[in-house]
SEVODREN-82377 format. One record per atom (N, C-alpha, C, O, CB): x, y, z. Coordinates in pm, whole numbers, plus 50000, padded with zeros to 5 digits. Glycine has a CB too. Example, Ala and Ser with C-alpha at 12.3 -4.5 7.8 and 13.67 -1.06 7.14 Angstrom:
2
513194943150780 512304955050780 513204967050780 514244966850846 511314955350905 512854977550708 513674989450714 512905000350787 513415011450804 514084994050572 
//
This chain:
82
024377416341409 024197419241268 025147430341226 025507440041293 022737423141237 025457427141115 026577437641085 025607452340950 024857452140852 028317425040985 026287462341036 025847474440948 026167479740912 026967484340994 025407481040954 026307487740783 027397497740739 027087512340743 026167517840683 027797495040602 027587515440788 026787532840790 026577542040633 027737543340593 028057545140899 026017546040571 025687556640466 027007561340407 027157560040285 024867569440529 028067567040489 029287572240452 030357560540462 031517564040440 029627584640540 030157547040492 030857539240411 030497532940324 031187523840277 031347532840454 028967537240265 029077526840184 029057538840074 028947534139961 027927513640192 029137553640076 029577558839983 031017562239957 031397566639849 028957567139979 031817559840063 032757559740042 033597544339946 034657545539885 033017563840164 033127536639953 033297523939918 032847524439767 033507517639689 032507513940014 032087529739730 031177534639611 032177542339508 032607538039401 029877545539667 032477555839575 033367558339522 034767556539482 035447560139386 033247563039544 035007548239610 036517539739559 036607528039453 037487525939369 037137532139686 035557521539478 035337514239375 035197518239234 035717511839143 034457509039405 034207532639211 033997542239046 035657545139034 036327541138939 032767562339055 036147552239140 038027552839071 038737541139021 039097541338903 039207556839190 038977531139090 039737520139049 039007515038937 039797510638854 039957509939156 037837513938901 036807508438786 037507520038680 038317516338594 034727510138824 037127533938696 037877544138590 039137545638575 039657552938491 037607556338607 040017535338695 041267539438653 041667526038526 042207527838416 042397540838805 041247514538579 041287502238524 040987504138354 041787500438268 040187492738605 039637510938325 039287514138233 040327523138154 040667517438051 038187518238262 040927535538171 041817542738131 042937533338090 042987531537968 042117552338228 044037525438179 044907513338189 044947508438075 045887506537998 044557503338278 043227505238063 043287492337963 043517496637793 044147491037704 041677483437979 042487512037796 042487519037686 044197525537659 044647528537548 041257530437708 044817526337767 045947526237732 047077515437666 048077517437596 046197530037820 046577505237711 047217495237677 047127490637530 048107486437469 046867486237760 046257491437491 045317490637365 045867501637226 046117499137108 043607495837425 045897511237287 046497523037193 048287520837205 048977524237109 045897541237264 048707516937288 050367511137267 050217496837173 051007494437082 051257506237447 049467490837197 049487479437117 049517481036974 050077474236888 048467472037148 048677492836964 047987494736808 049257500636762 049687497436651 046417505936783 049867508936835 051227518836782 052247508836759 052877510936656 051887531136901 052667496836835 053657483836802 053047480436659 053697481036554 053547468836926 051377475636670 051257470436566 051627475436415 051967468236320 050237468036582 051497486136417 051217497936309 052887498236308 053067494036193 050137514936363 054107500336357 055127498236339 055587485836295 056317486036196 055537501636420 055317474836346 055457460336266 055097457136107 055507450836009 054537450736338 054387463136137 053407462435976 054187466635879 054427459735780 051997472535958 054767480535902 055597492735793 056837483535847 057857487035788 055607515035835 057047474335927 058757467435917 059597476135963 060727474935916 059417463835766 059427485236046 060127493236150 060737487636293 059997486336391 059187502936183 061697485336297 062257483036385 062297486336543 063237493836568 062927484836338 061617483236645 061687490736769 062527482236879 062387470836923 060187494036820 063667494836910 064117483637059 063707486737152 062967496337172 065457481637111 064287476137256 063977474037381 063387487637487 062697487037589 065257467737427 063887498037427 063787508837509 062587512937447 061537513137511 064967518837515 062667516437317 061547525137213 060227516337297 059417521937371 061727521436984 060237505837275 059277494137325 058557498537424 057467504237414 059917481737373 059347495137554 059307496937687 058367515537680 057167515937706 061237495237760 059017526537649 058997539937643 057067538437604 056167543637671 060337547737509 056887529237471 055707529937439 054647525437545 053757532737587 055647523537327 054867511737586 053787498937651 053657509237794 052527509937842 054687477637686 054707516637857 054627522137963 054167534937953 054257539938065 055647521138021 053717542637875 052767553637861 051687553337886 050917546837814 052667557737769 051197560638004 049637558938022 048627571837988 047427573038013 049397555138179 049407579537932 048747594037873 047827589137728 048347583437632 050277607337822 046487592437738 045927590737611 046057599037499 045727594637389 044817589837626 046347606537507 046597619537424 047877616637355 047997618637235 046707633737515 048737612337421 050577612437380 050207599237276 050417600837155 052147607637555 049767588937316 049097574237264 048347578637116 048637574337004 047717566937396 047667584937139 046517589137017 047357593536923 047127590536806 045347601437048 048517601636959 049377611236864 050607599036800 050777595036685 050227626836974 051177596336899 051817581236821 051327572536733 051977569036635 052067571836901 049657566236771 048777559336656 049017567236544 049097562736430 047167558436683 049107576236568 048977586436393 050207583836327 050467576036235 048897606536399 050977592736397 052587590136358 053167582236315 054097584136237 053297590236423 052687568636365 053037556236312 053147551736186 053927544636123 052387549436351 051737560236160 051287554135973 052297563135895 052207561935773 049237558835896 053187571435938 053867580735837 055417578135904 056287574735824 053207599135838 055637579035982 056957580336041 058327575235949 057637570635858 056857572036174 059387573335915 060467572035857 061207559635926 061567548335895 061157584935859 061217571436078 061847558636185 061077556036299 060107563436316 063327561836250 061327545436398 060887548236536 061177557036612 060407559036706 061067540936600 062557566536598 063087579336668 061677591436643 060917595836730 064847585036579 061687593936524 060597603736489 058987606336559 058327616736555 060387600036357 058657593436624 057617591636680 057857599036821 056797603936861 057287577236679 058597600636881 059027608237008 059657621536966 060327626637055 060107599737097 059587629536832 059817641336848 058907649136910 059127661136926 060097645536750 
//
């Protein structure tokens, strides 16, 4: 019969709550780049390949949150990364 001892199955526990919280973070990241593309499409702002990329690959929520804002006012896509 197979057994797992106490400290693997808290260890297993907890690896599992990280990857679950990291996944979760990921996704909320993903979500807040989306909204910042969207919110630039909308106003007919132009983003290239890089601006793009620079956004979808940010996983900071904070930097994300501040771009959502920026978005609704910005001039250009440069301005959003001052």
């Amino acid at each position: 019969a197979f057994e797992m001892h106490p400290q693997g199955v808290q260890f297993f526990d907890e690896s599992l709550q990280q990857s679950f919280n990291r996944g979760r973070i990921e996704g909320r990241a993903t979500e807040k780049a989306a909204a910042v593309l969207d919110v630039l499409d909308a106003r007919g702002l132009t983003v290239s390949d890089a601006q793009r990329e620079r956004i979808v690959s940010c996983s900071d929520l904070e930097i994300l949150t501040r771009w959502v804002r920026r978005s609704a006012t910005i001039a250009s896509v440069d301005e959003l990364f001052e």
